[in-house]
N, CA, C and O atoms as a Tripos MOL2 file, in Angstrom:
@<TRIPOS>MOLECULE
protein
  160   159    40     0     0
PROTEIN
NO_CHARGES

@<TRIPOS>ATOM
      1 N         185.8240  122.7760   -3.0650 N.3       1 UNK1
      2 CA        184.3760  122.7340   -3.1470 C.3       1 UNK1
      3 C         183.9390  123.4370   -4.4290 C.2       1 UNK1
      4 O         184.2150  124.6170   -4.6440 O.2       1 UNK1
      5 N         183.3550  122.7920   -5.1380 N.am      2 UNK2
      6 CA        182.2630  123.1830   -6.3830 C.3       2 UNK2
      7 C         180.8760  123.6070   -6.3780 C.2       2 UNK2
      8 O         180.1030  122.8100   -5.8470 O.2       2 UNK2
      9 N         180.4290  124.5700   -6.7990 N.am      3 UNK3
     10 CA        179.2350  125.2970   -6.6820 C.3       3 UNK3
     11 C         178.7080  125.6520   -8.0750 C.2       3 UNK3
     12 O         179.4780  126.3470   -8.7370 O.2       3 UNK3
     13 N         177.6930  125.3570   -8.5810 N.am      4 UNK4
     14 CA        177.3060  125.1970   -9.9850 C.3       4 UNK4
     15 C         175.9850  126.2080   -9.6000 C.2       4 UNK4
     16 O         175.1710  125.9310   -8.7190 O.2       4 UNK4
     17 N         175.9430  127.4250  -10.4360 N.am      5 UNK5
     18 CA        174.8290  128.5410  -10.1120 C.3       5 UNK5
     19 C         174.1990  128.5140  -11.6350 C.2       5 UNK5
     20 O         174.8790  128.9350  -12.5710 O.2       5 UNK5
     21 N         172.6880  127.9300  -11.8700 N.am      6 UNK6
     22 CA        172.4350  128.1580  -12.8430 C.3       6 UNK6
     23 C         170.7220  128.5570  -12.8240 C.2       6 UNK6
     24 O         169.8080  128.3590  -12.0230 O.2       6 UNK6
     25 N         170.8360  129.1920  -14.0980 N.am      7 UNK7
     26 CA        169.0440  129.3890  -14.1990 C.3       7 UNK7
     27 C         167.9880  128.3310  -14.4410 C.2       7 UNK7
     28 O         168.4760  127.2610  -14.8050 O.2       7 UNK7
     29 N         166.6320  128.3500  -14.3320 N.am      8 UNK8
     30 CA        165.9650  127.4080  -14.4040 C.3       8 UNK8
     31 C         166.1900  126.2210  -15.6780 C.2       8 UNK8
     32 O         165.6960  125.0940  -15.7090 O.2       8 UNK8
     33 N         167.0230  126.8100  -16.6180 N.am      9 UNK9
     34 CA        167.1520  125.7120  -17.5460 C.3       9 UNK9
     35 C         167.9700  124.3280  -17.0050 C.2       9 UNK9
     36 O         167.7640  123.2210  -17.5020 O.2       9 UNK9
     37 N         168.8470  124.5520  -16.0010 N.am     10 UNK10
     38 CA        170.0000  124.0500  -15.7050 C.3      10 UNK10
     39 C         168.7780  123.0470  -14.7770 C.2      10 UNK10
     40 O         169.1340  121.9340  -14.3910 O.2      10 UNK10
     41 N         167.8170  123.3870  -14.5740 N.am     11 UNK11
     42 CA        167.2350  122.3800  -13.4120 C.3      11 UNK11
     43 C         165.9420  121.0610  -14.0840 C.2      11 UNK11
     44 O         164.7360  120.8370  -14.1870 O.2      11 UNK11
     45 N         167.2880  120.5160  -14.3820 N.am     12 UNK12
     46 CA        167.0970  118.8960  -14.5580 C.3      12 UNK12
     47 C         167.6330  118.0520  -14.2000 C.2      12 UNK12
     48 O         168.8400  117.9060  -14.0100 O.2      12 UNK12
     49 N         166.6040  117.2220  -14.0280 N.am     13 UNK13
     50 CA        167.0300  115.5980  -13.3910 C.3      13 UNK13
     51 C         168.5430  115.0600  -13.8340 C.2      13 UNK13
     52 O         169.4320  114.8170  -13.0180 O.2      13 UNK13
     53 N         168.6570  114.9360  -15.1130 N.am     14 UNK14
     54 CA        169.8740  114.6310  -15.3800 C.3      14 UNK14
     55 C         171.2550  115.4310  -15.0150 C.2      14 UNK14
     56 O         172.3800  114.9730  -14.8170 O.2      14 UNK14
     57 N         170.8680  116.5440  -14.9970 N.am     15 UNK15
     58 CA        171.9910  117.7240  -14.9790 C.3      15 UNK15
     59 C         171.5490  117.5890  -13.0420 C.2      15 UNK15
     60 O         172.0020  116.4980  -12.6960 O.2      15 UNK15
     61 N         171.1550  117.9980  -12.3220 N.am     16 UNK16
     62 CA        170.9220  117.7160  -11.0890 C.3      16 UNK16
     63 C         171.7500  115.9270  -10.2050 C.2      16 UNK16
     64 O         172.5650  115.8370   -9.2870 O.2      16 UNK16
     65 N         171.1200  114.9320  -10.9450 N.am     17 UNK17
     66 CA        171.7350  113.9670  -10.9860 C.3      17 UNK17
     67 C         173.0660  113.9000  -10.9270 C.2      17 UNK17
     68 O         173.6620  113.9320   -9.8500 O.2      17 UNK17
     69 N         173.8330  113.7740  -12.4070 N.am     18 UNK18
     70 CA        175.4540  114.2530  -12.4370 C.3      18 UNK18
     71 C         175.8720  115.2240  -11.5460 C.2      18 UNK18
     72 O         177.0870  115.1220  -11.3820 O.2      18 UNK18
     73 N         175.3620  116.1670  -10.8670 N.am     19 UNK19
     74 CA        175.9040  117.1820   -9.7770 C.3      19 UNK19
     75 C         176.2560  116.0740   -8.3890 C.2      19 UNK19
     76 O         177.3270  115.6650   -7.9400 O.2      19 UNK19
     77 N         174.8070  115.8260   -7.9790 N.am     20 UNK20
     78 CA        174.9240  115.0170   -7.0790 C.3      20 UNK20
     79 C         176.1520  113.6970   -7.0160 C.2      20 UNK20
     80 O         176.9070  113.3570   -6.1050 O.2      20 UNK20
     81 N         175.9700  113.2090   -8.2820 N.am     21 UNK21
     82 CA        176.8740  112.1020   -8.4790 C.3      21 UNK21
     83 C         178.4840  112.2610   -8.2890 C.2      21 UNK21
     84 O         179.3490  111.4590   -7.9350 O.2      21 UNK21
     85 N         178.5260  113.7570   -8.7060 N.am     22 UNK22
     86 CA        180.4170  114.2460   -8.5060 C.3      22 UNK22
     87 C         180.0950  114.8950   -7.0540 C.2      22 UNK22
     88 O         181.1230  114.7410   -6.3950 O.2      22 UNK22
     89 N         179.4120  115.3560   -6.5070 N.am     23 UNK23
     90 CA        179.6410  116.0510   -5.3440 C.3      23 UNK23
     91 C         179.7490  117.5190   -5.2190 C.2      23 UNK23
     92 O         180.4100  118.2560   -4.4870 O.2      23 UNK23
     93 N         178.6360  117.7690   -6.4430 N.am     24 UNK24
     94 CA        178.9680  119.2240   -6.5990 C.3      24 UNK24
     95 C         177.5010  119.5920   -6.3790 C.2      24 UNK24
     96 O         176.4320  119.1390   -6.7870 O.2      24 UNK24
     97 N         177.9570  120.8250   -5.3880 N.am     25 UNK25
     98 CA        176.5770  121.5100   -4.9140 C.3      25 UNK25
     99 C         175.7410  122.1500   -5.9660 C.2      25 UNK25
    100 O         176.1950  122.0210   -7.1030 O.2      25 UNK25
    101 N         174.9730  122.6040   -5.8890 N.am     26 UNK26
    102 CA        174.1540  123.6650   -6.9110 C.3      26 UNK26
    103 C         173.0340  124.9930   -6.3420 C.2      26 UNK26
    104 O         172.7020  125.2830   -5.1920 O.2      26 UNK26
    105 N         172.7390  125.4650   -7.3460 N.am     27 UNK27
    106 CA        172.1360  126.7330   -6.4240 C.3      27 UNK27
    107 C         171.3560  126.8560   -7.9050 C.2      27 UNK27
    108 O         172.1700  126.9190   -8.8260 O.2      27 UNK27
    109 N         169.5370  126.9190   -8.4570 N.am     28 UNK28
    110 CA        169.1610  126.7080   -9.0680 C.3      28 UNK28
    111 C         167.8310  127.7600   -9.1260 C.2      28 UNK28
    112 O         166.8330  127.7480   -8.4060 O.2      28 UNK28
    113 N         168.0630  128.3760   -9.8770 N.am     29 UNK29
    114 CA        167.2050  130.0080   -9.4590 C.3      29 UNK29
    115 C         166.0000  129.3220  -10.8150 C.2      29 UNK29
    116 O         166.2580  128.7000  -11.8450 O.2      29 UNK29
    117 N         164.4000  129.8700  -10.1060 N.am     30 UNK30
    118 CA        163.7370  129.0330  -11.1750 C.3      30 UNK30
    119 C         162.5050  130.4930  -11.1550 C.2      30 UNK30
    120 O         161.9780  131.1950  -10.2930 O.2      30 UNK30
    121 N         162.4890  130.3950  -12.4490 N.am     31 UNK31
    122 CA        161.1330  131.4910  -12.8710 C.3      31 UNK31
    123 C         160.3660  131.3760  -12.1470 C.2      31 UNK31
    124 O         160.5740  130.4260  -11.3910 O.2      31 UNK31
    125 N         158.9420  132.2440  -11.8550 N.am     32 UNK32
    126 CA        158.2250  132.1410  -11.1240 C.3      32 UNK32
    127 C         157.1010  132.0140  -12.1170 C.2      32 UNK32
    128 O         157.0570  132.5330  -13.2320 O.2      32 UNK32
    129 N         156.1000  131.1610  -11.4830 N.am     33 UNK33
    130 CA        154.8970  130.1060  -12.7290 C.3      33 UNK33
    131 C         153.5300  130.1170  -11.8440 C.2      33 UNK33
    132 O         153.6220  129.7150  -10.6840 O.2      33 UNK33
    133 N         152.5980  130.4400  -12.2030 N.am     34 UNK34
    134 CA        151.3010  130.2610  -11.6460 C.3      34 UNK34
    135 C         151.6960  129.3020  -10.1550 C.2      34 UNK34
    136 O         151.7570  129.6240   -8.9690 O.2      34 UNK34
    137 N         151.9180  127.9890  -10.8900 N.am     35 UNK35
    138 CA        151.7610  126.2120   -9.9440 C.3      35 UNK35
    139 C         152.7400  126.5900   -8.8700 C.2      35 UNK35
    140 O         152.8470  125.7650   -7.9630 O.2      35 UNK35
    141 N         153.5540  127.7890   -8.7850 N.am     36 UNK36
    142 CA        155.2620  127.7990   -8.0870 C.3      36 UNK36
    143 C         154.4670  128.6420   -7.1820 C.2      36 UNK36
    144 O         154.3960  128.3710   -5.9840 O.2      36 UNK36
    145 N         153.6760  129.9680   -7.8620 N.am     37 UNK37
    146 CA        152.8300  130.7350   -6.9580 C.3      37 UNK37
    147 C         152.0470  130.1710   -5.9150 C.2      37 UNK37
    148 O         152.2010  130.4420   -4.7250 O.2      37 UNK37
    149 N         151.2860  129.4590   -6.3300 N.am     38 UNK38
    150 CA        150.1970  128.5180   -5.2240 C.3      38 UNK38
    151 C         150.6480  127.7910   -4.0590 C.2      38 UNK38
    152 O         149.9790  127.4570   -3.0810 O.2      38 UNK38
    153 N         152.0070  127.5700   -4.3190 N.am     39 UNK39
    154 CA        152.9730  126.8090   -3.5420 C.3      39 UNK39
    155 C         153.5080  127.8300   -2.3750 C.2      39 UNK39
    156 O         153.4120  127.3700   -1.2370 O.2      39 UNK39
    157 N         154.0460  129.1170   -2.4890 N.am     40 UNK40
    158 CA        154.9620  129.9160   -1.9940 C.3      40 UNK40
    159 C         153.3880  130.5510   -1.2930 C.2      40 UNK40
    160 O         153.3960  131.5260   -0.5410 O.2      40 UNK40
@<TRIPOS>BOND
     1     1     2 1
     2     2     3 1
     3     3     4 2
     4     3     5 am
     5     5     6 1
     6     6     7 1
     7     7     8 2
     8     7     9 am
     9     9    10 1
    10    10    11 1
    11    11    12 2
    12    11    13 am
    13    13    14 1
    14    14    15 1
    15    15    16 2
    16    15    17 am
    17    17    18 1
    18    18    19 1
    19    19    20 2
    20    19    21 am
    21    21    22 1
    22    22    23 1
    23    23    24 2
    24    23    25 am
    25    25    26 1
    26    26    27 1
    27    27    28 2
    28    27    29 am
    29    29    30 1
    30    30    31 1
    31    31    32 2
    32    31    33 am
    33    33    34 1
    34    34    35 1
    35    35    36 2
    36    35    37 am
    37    37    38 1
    38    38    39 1
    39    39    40 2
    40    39    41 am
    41    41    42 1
    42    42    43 1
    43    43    44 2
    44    43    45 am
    45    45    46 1
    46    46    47 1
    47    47    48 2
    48    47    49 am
    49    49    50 1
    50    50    51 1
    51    51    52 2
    52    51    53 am
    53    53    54 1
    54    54    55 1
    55    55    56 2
    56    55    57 am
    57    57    58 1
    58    58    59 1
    59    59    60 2
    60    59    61 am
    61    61    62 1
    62    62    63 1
    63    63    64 2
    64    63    65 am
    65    65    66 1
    66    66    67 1
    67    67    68 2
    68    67    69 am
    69    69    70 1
    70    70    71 1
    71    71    72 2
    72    71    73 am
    73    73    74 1
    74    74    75 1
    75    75    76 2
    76    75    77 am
    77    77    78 1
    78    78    79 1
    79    79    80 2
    80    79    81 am
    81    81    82 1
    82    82    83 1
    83    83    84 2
    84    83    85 am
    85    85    86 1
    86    86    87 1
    87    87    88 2
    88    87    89 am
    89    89    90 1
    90    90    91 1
    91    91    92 2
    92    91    93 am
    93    93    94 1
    94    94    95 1
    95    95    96 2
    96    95    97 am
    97    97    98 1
    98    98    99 1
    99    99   100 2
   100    99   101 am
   101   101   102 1
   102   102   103 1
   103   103   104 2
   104   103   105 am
   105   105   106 1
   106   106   107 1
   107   107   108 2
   108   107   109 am
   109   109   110 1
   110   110   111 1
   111   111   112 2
   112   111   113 am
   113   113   114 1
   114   114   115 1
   115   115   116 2
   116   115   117 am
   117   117   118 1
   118   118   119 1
   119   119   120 2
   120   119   121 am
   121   121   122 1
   122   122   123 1
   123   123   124 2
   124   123   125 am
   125   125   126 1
   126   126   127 1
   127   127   128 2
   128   127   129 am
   129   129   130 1
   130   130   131 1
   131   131   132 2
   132   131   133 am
   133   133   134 1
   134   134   135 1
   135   135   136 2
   136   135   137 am
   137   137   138 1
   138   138   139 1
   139   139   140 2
   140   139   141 am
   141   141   142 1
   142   142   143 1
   143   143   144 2
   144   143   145 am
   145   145   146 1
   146   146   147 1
   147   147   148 2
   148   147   149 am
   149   149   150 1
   150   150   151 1
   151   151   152 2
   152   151   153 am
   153   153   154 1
   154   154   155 1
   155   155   156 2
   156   155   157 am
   157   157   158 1
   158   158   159 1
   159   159   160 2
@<TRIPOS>SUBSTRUCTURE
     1 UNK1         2 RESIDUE 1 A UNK
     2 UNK2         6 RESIDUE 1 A UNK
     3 UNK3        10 RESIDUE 1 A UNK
     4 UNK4        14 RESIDUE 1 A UNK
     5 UNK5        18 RESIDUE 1 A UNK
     6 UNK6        22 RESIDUE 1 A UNK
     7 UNK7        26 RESIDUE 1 A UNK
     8 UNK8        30 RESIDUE 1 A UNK
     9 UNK9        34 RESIDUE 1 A UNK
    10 UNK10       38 RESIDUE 1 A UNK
    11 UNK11       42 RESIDUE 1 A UNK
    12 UNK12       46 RESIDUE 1 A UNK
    13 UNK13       50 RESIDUE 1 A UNK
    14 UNK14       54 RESIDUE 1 A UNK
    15 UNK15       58 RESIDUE 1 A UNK
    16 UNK16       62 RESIDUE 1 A UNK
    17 UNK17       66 RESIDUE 1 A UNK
    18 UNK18       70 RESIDUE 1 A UNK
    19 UNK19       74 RESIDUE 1 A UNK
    20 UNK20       78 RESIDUE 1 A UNK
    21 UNK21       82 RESIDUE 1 A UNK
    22 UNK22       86 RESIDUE 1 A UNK
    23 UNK23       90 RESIDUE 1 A UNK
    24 UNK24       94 RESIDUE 1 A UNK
    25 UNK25       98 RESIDUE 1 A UNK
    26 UNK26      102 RESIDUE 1 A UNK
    27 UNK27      106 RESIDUE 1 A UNK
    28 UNK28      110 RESIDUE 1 A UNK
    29 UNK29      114 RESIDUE 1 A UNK
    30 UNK30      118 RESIDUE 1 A UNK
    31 UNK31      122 RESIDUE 1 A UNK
    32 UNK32      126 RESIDUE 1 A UNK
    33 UNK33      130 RESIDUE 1 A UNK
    34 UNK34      134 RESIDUE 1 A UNK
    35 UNK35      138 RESIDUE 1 A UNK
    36 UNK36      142 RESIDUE 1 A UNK
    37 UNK37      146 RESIDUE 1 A UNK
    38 UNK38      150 RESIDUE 1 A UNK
    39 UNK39      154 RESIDUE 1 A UNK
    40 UNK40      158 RESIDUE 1 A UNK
């Protein structure tokens, strides 16, 4: 099992995509932003 731990840069569609596509999990830690606030 593969586990890919990255910071918010790492969280893109494409890079997210290819994870999914091999079967590799991810864990994707993302800054905190006004729009992220309103949400939580």
């Amino acid at each position: 099992r593969i586990v890919l731990r990255g910071d918010s840069h790492f969280c893109r569609p494409r890079m997210l995509n290819w994870c999914d596509r091999h079967h590799v999990d991810y864990i994707v830690g993302i800054a905190k932003n006004s729009r992220l606030l309103k949400e939580v």
